[in-house]
N, C-alpha and C positions, 0 to 999 in steps of 0.2 A: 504494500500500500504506500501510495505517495499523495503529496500533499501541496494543493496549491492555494497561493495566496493574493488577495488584492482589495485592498481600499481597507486594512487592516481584519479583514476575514478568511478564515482558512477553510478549505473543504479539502476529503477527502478522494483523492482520484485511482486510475490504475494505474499503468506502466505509458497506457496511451494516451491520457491525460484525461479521460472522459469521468465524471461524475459516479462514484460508487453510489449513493443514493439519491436519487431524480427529487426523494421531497426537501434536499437540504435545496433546491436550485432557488436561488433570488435573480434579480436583474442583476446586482452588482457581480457575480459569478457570471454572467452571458457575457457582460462589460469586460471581465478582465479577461474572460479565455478565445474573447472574440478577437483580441489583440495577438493573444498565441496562434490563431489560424489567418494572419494576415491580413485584418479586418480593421484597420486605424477606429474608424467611430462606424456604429450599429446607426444604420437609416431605417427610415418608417418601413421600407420595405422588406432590412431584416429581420426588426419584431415581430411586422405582420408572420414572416414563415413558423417563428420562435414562437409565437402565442398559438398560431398553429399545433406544431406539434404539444407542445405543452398543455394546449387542451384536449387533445387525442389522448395522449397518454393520461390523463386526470381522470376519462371517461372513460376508456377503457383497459389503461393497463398495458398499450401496446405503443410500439415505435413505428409510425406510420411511415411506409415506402415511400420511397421518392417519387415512385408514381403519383400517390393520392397527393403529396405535398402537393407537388408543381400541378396537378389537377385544381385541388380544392383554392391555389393564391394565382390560378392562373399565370402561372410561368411554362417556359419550355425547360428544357433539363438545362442548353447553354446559356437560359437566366439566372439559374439558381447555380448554375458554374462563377458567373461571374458575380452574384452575392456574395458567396462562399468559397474562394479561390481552391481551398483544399479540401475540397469533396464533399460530398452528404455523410456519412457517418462523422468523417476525422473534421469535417467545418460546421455544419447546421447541427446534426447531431447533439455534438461536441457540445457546443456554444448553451444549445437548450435543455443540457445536461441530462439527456435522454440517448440512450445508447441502443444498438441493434441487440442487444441482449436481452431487451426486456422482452424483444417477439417471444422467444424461445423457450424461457424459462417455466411460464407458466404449465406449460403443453409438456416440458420436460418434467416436471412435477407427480404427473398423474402417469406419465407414460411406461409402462411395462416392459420387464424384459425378455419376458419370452415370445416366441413370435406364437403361440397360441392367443396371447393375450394383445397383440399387436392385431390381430387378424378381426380377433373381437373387437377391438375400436372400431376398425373400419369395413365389418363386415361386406357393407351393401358398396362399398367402393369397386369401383373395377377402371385399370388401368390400359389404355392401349398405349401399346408397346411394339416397339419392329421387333426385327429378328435378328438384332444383339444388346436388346433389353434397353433403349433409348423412348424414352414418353414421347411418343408422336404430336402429343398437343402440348405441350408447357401451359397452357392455363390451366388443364387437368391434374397440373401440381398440388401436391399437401406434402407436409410433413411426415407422415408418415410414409409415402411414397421414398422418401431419402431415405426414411430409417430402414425400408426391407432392402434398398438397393446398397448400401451402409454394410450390412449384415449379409452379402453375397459376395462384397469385397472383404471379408474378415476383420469389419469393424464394428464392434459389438454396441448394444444401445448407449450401454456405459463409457464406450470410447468417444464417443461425440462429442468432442471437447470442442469450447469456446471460439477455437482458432475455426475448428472444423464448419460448424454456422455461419461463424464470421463470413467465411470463402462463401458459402452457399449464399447465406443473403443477398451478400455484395451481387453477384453472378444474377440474383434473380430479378434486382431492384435495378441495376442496367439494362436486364433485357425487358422489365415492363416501359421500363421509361425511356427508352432511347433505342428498343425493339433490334439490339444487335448483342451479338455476346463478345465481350470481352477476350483478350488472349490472356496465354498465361502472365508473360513480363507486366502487363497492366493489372493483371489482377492480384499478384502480390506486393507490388506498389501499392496500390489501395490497402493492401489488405496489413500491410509491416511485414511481409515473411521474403524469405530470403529461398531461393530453388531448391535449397536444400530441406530446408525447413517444409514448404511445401509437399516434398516428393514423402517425409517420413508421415505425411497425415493422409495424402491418399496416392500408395503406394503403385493402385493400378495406374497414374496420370494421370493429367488434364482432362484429356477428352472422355476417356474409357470410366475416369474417378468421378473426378469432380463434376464436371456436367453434368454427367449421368445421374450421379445423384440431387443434380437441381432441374434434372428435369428438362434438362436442355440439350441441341445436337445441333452440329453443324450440318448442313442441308446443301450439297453442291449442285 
C-alpha cells in the first residue's frame, strides 16, 4: 500500500496510484491526482465525466466502461483521449478514484469453483463458438464465458488475479468503444506489464489467451 498526498490530505492508493477505497474520494483527491495524469486544472468538462462515473459507481457498485462514459457525456473515445491524456482507467478512472476492479469483484464474490457450480450460474447461457473455441459474437460476452475458457487454458477460478481482468477489461472497453482490438505492445502499455510479465498470466498468448478469453478474435 502507498500513499498519496495533496492540499495536506493523505489517501491510500496501490502501486498504480488508483484509490484503494472509492468512499474516501473528495474533489480535493481528483484535484491532486488529476495533476499526476497530466491534467494542469480539471474543466467543466472533466467533472462532468468525474461526476459521471462517481455517480454510476454510488448507484451501483460498478466502474462504468468507457463505452457508456463517452455515450452517456457524449464524447467520442478521441474526446475523452484528449481530456484525459493517459487513458481511461490510468486518467479518468484514476482521477475519480474509481478503479476497473470494482466491475469484478462483486461477481468474484459469489463465484464458484467448481465448474458444476459455474454451469449452474449460467445454466440457460449458450455460447456460439467457431471451431477453435473463439465467441463469434463479442457482445455475447459475460464473465463467466472467460472463466470456463480460463479453466481450459489451466487457469483455475482462483488464479484470476487482478492483472488477469485488468488485461480483459482493458481488451473489452476498446473494443466497445473504439470497435477495434488492440495488439499486444498497446495492450501492456495500458495495462503496466512488461512481455514477460504478460506471457506468465496467459501462457497460451495473445491471441489463443487473452482474447479468447474476452471474447474477442481477429477476423481476416
Amino acid at each position: 500500500m502507498k500513499h498519496f498526498s495533496h492540499m495536506g490530505s493523505t489517501y491510500d492508493v496501490d502501486d498504480q496510484g488508483c484509490l484503494l477505497d472509492p468512499a474516501s474520494w473528495d474533489d480535493n483527491f481528483a484535484e491532486g491526482m488529476a495533476r499526476e495524469c497530466d491534467i494542469p486544472v480539471l474543466s467543466s468538462e472533466h467533472w462532468d465525466v468525474i461526476r459521471y462515473i462517481r455517480g454510476e459507481y454510488e448507484q451501483t457498485g460498478v466502474c462504468p466502461t468507457i463505452f457508456a462514459t463517452c455515450k452517456a457525456n457524449g464524447l467520442l473515445p478521441q474526446d475523452m483521449k484528449k481530456l484525459f491524456p493517459t487513458g481511461y482507467h490510468r486518467g479518468v478512472c484514476r482521477v475519480a478514484g474509481v478503479h476497473y476492479r470494482v466491475n469484478h469483484m462483486p461477481y468474484a464474490d459469489h463465484l464458484k469453483e467448481s465448474v458444476a457450480d459455474l454451469r449452474a450460474l449460467s445454466s440457460e447461457k449458450v455460447y456460439s463458438t467457431d471451431a477453435r473455441g473463439f465467441l463469434v459474437e463479442p457482445e455475447g460476452w459475460d464473465e463467466n464465458f472467460a472463466v470456463y475458457r480460463a479453466m481450459e487454458m489451466r487457469i483455475p477460478v482462483g488464479k484470476l488475479t487482478d492483472d488477469h481482468w485488468r488485461i480483459i477489461y482493458y481488451l473489452r472497453d476498446v473494443y466497445q468503444a473504439e470497435h477495434r482490438i488492440p495488439n499486444i505492445y498497446e495492450t501492456c502499455e495500458s495495462c503496466n506489464l512488461d512481455l514477460n510479465a504478460f506471457e506468465a498470466l496467459f501462457p497460451d498468448g495473445y491471441h489463443r489467451g487473452a482474447l479468447k478469453i474476452a471474447g474477442l478474435r481477429f477476423v481476416k
